[in-house]
C-alpha positions as CSV (number, residue, x, y, z in Angstrom):
1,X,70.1,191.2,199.6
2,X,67.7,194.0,200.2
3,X,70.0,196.1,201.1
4,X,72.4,195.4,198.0
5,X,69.8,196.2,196.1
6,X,69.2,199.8,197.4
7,X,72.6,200.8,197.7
8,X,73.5,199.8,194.1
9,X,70.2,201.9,193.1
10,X,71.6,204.8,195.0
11,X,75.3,204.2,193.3
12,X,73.6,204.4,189.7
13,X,71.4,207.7,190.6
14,X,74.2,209.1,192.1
15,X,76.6,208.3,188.6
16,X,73.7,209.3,187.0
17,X,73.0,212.7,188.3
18,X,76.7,213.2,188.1
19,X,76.8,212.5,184.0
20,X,73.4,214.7,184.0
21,X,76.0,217.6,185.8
22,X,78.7,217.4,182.9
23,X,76.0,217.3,180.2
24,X,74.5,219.7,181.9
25,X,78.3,221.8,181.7
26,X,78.8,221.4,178.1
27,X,75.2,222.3,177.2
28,X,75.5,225.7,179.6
29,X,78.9,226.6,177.6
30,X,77.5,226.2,174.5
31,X,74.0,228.2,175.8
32,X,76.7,231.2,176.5
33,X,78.5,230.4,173.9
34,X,75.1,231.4,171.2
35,X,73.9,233.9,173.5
36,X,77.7,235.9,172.9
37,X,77.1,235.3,169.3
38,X,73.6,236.7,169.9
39,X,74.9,240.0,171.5
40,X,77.6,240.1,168.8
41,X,75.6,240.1,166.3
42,X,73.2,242.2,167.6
43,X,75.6,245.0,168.1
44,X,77.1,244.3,164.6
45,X,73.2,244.9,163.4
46,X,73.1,247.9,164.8
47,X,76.9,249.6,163.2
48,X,75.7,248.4,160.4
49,X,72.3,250.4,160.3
50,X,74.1,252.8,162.2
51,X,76.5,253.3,159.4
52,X,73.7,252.9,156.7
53,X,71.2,255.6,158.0
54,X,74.2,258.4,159.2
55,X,76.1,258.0,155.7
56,X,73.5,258.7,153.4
57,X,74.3,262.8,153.2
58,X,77.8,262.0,153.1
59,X,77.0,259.4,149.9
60,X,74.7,261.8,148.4
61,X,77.1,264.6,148.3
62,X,80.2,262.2,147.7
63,X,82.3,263.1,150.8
64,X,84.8,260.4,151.0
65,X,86.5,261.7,154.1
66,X,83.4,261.7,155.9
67,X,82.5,258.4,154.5
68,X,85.7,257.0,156.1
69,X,85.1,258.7,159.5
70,X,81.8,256.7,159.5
71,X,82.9,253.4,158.6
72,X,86.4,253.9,160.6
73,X,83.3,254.6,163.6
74,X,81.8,251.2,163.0
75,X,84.2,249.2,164.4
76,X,84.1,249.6,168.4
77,X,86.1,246.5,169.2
78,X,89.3,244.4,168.2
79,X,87.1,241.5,167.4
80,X,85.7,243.3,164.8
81,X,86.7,242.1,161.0
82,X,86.2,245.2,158.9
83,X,83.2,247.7,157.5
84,X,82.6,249.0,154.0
85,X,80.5,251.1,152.1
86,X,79.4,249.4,148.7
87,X,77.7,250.4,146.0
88,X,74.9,248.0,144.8
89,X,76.2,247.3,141.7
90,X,79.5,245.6,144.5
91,X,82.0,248.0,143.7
92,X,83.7,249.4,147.0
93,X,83.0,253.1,147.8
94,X,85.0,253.0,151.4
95,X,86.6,250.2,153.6
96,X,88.3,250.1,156.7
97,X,91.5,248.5,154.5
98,X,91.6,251.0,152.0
99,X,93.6,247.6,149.6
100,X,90.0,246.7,149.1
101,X,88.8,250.4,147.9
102,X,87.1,249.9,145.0
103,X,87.0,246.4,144.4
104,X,84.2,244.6,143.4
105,X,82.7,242.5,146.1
106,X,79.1,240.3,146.8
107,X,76.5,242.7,147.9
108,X,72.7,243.0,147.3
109,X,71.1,244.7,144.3
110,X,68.0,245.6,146.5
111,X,67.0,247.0,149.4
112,X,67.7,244.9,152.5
113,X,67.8,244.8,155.9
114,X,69.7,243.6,158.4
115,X,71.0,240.4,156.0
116,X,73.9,238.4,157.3
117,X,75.9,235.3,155.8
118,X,79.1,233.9,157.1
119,X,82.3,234.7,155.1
120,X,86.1,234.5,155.4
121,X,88.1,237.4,155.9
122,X,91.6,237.1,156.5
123,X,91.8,233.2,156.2
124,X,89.6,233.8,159.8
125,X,85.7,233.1,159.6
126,X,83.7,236.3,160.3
127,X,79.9,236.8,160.5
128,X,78.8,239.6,157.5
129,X,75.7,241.9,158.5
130,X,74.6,243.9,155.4
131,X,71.7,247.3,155.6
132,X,70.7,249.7,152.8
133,X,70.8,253.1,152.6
134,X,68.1,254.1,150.5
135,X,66.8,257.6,149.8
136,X,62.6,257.3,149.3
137,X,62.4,254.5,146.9
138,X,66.3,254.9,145.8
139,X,68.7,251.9,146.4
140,X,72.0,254.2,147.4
141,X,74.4,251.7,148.9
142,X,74.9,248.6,151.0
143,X,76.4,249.0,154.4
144,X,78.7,246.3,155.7
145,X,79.8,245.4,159.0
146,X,81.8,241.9,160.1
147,X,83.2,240.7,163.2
148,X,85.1,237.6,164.0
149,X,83.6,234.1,165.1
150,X,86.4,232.6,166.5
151,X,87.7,235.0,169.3
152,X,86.3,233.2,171.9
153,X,87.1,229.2,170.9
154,X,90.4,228.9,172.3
155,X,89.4,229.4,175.3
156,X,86.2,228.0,175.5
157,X,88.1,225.0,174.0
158,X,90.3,224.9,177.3
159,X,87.8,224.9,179.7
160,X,85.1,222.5,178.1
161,X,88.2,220.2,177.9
162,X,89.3,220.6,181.3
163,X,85.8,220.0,182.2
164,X,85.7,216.4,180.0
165,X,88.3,215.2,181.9
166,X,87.4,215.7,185.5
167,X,83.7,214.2,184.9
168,X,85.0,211.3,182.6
169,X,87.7,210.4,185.7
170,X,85.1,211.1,188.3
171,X,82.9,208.9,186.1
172,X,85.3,206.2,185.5
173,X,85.8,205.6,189.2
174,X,82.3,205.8,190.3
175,X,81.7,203.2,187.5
176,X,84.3,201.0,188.9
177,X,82.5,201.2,192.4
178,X,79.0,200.7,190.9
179,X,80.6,197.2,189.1
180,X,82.4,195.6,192.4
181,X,79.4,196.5,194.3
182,X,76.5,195.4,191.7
183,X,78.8,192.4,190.6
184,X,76.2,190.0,193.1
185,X,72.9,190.7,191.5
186,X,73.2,191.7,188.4
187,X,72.8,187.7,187.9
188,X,68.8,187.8,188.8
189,X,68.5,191.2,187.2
190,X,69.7,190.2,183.5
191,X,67.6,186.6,184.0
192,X,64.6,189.0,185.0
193,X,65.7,191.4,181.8
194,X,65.6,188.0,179.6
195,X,61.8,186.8,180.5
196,X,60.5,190.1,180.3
197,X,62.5,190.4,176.4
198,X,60.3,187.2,175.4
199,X,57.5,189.3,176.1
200,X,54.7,188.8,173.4
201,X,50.7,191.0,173.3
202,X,50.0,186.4,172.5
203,X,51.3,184.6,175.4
204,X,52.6,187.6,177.6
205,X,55.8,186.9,180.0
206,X,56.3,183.2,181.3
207,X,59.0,184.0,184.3
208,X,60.9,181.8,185.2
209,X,60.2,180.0,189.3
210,X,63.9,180.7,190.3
211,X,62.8,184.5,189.7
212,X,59.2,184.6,190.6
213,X,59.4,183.3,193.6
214,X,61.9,185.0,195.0
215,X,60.7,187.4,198.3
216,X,62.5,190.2,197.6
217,X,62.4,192.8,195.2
218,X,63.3,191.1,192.1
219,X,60.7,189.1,193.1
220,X,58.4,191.3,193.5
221,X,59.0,193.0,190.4
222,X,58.4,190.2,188.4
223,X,54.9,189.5,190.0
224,X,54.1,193.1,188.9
225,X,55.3,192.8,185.3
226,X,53.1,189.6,185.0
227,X,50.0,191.9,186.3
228,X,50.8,194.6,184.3
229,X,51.5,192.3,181.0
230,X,48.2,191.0,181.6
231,X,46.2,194.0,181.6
232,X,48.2,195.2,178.6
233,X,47.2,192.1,176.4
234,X,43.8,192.6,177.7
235,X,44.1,196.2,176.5
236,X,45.6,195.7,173.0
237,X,42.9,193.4,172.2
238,X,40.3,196.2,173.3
239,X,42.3,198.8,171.5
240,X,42.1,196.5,168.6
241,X,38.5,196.3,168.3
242,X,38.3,199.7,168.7
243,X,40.7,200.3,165.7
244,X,38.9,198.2,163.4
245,X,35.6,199.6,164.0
246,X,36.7,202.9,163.8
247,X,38.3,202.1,160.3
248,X,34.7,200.9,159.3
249,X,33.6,203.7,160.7
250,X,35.8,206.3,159.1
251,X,35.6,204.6,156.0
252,X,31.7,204.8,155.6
253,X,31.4,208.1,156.6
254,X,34.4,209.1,153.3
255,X,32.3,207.2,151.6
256,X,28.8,208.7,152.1
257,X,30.2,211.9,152.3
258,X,31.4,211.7,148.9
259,X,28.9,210.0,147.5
260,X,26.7,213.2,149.4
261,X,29.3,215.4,147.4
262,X,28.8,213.7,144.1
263,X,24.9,213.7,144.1
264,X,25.0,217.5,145.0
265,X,27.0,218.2,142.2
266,X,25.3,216.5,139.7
267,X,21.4,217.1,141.0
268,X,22.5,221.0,140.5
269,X,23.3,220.4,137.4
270,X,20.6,218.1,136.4
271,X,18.4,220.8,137.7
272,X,19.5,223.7,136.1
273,X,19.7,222.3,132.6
274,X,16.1,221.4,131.8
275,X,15.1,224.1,133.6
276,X,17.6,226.6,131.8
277,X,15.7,225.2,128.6
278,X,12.8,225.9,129.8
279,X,13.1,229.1,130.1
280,X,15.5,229.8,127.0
281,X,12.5,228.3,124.8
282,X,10.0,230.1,126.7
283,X,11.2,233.6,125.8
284,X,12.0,232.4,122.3
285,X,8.3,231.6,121.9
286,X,7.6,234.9,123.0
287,X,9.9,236.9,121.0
288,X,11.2,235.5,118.3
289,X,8.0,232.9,117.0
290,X,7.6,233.6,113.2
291,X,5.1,231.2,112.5
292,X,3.2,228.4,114.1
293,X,5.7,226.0,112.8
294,X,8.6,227.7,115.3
295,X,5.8,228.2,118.2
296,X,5.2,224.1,118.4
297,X,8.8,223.7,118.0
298,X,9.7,225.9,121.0
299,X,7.0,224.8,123.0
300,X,7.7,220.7,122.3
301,X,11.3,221.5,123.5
302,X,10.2,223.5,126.6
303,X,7.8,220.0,127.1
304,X,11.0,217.6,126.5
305,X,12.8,220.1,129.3
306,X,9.7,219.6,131.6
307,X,9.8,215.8,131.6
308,X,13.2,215.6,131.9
309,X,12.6,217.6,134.7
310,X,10.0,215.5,136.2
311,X,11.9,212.2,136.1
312,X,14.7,213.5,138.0
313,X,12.0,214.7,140.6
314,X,10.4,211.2,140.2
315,X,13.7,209.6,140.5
316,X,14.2,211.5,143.7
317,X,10.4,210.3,145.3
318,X,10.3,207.2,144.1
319,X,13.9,206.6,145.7
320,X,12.6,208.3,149.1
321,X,9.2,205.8,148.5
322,X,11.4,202.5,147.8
323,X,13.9,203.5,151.0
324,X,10.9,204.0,153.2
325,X,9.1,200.6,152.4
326,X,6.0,202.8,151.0
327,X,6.9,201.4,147.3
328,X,3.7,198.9,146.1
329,X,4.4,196.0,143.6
330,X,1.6,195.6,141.1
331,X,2.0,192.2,140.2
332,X,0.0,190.6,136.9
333,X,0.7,188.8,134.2
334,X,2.8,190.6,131.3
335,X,5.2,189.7,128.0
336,X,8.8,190.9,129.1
337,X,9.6,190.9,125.3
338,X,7.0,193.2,124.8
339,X,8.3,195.7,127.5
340,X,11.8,195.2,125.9
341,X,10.5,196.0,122.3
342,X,8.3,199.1,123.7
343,X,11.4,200.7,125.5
344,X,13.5,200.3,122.8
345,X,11.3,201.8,120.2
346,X,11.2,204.8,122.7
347,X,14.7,205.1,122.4
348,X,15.2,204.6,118.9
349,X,16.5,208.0,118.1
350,X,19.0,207.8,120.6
351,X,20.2,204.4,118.9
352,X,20.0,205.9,115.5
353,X,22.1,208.9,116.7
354,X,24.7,206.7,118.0
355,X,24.5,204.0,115.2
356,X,23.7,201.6,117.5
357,X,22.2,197.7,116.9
358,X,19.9,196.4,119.3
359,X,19.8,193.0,119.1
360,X,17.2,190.3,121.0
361,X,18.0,187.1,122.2
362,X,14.9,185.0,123.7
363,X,12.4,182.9,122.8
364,X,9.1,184.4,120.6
365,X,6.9,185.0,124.4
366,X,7.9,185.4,127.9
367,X,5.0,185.8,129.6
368,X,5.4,186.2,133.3
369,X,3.7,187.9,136.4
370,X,5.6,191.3,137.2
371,X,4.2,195.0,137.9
372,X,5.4,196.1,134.0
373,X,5.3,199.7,134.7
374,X,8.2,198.9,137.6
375,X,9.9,196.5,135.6
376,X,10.1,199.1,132.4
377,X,11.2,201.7,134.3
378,X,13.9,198.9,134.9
379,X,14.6,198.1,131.5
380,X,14.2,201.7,130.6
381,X,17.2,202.7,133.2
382,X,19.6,199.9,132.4
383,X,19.5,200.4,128.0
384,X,19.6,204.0,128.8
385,X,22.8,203.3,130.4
386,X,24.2,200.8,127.6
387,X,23.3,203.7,125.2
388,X,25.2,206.7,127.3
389,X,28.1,204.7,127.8
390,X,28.4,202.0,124.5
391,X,31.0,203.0,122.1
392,X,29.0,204.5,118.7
393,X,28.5,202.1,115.9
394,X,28.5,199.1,118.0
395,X,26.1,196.5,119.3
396,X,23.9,196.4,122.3
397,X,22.8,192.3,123.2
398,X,19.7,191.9,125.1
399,X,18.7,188.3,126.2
400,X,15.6,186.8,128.2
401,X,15.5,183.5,129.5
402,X,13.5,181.5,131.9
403,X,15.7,179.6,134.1
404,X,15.6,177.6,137.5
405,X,17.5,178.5,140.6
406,X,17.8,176.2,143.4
407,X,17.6,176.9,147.0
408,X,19.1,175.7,150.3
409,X,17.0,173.2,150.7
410,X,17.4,171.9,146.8
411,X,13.8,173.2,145.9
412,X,14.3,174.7,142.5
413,X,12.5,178.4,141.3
414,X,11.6,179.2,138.0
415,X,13.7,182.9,137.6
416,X,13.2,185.2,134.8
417,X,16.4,186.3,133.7
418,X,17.5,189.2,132.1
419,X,20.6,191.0,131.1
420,X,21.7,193.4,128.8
421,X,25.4,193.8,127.1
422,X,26.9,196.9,125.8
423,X,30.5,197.7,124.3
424,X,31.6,200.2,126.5
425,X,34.2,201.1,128.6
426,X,33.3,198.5,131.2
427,X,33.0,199.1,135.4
428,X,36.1,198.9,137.9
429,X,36.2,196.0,139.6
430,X,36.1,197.2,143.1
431,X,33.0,199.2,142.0
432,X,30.9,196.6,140.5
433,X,28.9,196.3,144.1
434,X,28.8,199.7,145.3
435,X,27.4,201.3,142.1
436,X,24.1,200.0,143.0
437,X,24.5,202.1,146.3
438,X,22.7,205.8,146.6
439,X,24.0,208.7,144.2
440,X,26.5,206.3,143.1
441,X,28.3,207.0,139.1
442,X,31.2,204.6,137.9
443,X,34.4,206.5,138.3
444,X,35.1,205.2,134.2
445,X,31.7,206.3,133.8
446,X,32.1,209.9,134.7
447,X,32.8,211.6,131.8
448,X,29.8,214.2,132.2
449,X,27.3,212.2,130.5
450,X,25.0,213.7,133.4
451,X,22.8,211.7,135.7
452,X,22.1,211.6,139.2
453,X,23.4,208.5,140.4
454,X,20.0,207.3,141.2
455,X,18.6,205.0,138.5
456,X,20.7,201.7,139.3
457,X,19.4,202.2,143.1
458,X,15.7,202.6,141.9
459,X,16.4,199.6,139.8
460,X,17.9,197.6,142.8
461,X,15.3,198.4,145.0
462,X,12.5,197.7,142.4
463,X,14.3,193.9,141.8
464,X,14.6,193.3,145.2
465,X,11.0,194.0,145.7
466,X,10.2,191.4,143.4
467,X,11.9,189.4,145.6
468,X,14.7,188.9,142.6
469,X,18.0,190.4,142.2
470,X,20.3,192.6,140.6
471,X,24.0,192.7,139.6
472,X,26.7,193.9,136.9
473,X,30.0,192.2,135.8
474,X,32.5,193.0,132.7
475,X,33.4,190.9,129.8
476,X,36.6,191.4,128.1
477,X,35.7,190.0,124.3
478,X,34.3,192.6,123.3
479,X,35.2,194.9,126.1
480,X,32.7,196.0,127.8
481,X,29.9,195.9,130.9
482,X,26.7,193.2,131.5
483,X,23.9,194.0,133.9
484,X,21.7,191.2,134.9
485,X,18.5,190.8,136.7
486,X,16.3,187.9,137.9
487,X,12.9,187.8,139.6
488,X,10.3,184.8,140.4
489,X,8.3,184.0,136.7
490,X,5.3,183.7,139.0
491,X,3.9,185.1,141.9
């Protein structure tokens, strides 16, 4: 059986080499058959800038009979077409069939060189090679030269068919030999071929015992196909892990490089704004002050540029302070409402400019124990945001409540609850997580309204050092976006 085995193997390389020889025929006629082409085409090149240099005296002074000479010149070889002469307009100075003297044929209106195209002359194909002859920047005439493509088929025709036919008989009978002799074990081969098809990265191959067993080299085969299925299920499930962590991976760094990308762009601007204020009222002050009136006027908008200034720097430290754990909580006993009332009466202008309605739902006190500077700068962020973004003449719902949460072990928490409601154009589903994250905006949200992308993580970090925490959802009746926070109502 062994020996079967090998002699068949040797049969098939030896049909195989000889198949590799006729392929190898028909490519090496072809290969000669391009590089003639190549060589014909060269040479056609170079009558045709041959003829486009040498006739331009003869076209500037209008010598016809010379013209002839040179185009009659172009055309070394039988298997040559024609040459012409042409003006750019496609008119037909000189031709080697003088029928086609002035005629109007395609050309080129500009200056080229060494342009070709395939064209039929004759009812035969021909290959067209077209050069200028130009004088300085003058366009004087086109150049033509074509030869024939199909001088050498016939023949190569013949021989690539005489070719055929010896490998495919030569093949045929080698074939024959290979069946008769193979005809014993191709049996075990194709039942081998059919447990390796049922191979799955799950299961891997199940052989059957008539073909694993077997001492020779089918059998062996077999026993290294299960070894080798083996270690390729072991790899795929490698390669798999690897995948998906590098798609976490890849994915995080897009993000945080855009998110980098984002806070770059708008801290520059940020920046330069207030400070660009700053300045601009300064030298107004200087120059142009009329009358102590103007002079506090300038100078109270160079302070409003300042401290808009400063809270973007604050914004900046106090999100480096909260990230490295350096943040302290001040925690005593203060009226929410009375935050919520102070921070909107800071903001009133900004309502009134908008024709916006604050209204307050709650109960008359909410006294609870909190650090209120931290917890206005809370408030202070998220109605800042409900102004920026709420649709003008609309309505902005604030509501405290005291409420109990319950935890794993059913031991219920009194939470102070609050959330705030604007009419806006709402958050993106996908994004009503990450928008908490580091120099995050809203992608419906950037509209350049400004801001840093900082003030819902200050306000995240702030909750969540209160031990409470923070989130965002949309409503749909009216449309818009509800931010809510909870924290312990005591200490």
């Amino acid at each position: 059986m062994k020996i079967g085995i090998r002699f068949r193997l040797i049969v098939s390389l030896f049909t195989l080499m000889l198949s590799t020889l006729w392929l190898t025929s028909v490519v090496l006629i072809k290969d000669a058959d391009e590089k003639l082409n190549e060589y014909r085409q060269t040479q056609a090149s170079f009558q045709a800038k041959t003829l486009a240099e040498g006739s331009i005296d003869a076209l500037i002074s209008e010598d016809f009979e010379l013209l002839e000479r040179w185009v009659a010149s172009s055309l070394p070889t039988d298997d040559y077409a024609y040459a012409a002469l042409v003006r750019p307009n496609g008119q037909v100075l000189t031709h080697t069939n003088i029928m086609k003297i002035g005629e109007i044929i395609q050309t080129s209106d500009k200056p080229v060189s060494n342009h070709f195209y395939k064209n039929t002359y004759l009812a035969r194909p021909v290959l067209e090679i077209i050069y200028s002859s130009t004088l300085g920047n003058k366009h004087i005439a086109n150049a033509h030269v074509a030869y024939y493509l199909d001088v050498s088929y016939e023949q190569e025709e013949k021989t690539t068919q005489r070719l055929i036919g010896i490998m495919l008989a030569s093949s045929l009978l080698l074939m024959l030999g290979v069946y008769v002799i193979t005809g014993r074990i191709v049996k075990p081969i194709r039942r081998l071929s059919d447990d390796i098809s049922n191979f799955t990265l799950e299961k891997g191959i199940r052989f059957s015992p008539v073909i694993y067993n077997r001492e020779d080299e089918i059998g062996a085969l077999a026993k290294s196909f299960d070894k080798l299925s083996y270690r390729l299920m072991r790899s795929y499930y490698d390669l798999k892990v690897s995948h998906d962590d590098a798609i976490d991976a890849k994915e995080l760094a897009e993000y945080a490089s855009e998110a980098k990308s984002d806070f770059i762009a708008n801290i520059s601007h940020e920046l330069r704004t207030p400070m660009h204020s700053i300045l601009g009222f300064s030298d107004l002050g200087k120059m142009k002050a009329e009358s102590p009136e103007k002079v506090i006027m300038y100078f109270e908008m160079i302070r409003q540029s300042g401290t808009r200034l400063l809270d973007l720097i604050n914004d900046l430290l106090d999100t480096s302070k909260l990230g490295a754990s350096e943040y302290k909580i001040n925690r005593t006993e203060n009226d929410l409402l009375s935050l919520v009332d102070k921070c909107r009466r800071e903001m009133n202008f900004l309502l009134i400019e908008k024709n916006l309605n604050v209204r307050l739902l709650s109960e008359k006190q909410v006294v609870a124990c909190f650090d209120s500077v931290a917890i206005s700068r809370v408030i202070n962020n998220l109605m800042s945001n409900a102004i920026k973004y709420c649709n003008t003449a609309s309505e902005i719902v604030i509501e405290v409540c005291i409420e109990n949460q319950f935890e794993e072990n059913d031991e219920a928490n009194e939470m102070l609850h609050f959330k705030i409601k604007d009419e806006g154009a709402g958050i993106p589903e996908k994004e009503l997580l990450t928008i908490f994250d580091n120099f995050i905006q809203s992608s419906a949200t950037k509209d350049g309204a400004g801001g840093t992308g900082l003030g819902l993580t200050i306000c995240k970090r702030i909750i969540e050092a209160h031990h409470g925490k923070i989130w965002a959802e949309n409503i749909t009746s009216p449309a818009g976006a509800v931010f809510h926070f909870t924290i312990p109502f005591s200490n």
